[in-house]
C-alpha positions in Angstrom: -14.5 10.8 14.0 -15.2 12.9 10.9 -12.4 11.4 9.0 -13.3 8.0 9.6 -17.1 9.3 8.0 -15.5 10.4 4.9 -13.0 7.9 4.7 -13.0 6.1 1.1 -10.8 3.3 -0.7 -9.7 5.4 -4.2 -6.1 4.1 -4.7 -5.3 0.3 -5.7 -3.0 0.2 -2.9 -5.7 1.1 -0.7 -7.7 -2.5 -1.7 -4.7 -4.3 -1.9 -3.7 -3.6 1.5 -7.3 -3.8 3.2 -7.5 -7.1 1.1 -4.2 -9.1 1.4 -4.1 -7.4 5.5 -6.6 -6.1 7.4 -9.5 -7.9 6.3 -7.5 -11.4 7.0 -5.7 -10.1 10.2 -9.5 -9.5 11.8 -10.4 -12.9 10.5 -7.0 -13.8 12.1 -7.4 -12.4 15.1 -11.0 -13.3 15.1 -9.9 -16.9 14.9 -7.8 -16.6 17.8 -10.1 -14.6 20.2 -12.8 -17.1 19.6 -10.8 -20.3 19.4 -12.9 -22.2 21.7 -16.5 -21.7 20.3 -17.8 -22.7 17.0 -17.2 -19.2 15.3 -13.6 -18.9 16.2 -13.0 -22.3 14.1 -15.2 -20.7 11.4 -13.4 -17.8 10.9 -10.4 -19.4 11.3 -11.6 -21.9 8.6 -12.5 -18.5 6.8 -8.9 -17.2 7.4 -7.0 -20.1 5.6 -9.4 -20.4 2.7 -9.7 -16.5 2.1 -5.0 -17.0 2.0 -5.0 -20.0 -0.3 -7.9 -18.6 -2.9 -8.3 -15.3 -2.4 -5.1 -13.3 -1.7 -2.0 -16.1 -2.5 -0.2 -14.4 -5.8 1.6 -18.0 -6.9 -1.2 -19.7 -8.9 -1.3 -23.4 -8.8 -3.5 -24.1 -11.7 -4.2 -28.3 -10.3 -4.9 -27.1 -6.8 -7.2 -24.0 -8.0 -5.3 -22.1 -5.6 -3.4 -18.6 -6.3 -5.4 -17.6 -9.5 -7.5 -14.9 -8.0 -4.5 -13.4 -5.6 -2.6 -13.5 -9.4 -5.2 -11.7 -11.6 -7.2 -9.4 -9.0 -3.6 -6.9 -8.8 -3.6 -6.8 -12.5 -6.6 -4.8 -12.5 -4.9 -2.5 -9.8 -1.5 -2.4 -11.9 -3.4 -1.4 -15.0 -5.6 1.2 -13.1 -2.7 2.8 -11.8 -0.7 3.1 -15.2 -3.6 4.0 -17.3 -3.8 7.0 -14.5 -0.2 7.7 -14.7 -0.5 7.6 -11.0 3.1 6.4 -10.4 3.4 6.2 -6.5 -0.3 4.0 -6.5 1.4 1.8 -9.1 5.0 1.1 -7.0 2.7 0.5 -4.0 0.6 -2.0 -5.6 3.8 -3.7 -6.5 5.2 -3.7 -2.7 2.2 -4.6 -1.3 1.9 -7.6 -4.5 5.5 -8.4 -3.5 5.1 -8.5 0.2 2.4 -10.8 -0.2 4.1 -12.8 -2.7 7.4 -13.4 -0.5 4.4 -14.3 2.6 3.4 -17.4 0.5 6.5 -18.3 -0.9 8.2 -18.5 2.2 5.3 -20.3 3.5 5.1 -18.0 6.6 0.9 -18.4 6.5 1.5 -22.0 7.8 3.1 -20.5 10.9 0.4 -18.7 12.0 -2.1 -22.0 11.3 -1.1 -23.1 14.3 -2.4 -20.5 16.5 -6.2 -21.4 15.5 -8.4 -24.4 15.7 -9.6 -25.2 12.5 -11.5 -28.5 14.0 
């Protein structure tokens, strides 16, 4: 329980994976344990927004969608080299990737249809 106190995000992988996974998996899974009531199609709602603008890497400049997901891991990247901190820096880029391949693939449509979003 202590380490859970003290625990801090300090490396850019940290963000990128509590961003691009954990904090949409509990919107995710929140979605799908509350399907039937009104919050369960909110965060669910929440969930597919928070994909398309938030977290997707492959901007689509006439849908507005994909510009934040591009420029927010540039900050990380940079951070990273200007620290010579080599390992943060290739897991940035795996994580970017990972996420990158997720959308491009299209695989976030497939888990659409395990919430309500009406």
């Amino acid at each position: 329980m202590e380490k859970l106190k003290n625990f801090e995000l300090k490396k850019g992988w940290q963000w990128m994976l509590y961003l691009n996974l954990i904090f949409p998996a509990l919107l995710f899974f929140g979605g799908v344990a509350f399907k039937n009531i009104s919050l369960g199609v909110t965060m669910a709602k929440w969930f597919h927004s928070y994909g398309l603008y938030i977290i997707n890497p492959i901007p689509n400049f006439s849908a507005f969608t994909g510009i934040a997901g591009f420029l927010y891991p540039l900050y990380f990247f940079y951070k990273a080299a200007a620290k010579k901190d080599w390992l943060d820096l290739v897991l940035c880029l795996v994580i970017w990737g990972a996420t990158a391949v997720y959308f491009w693939q299209e695989w976030n449509y497939l888990l659409l249809r395990f919430l309500r979003l009406a």
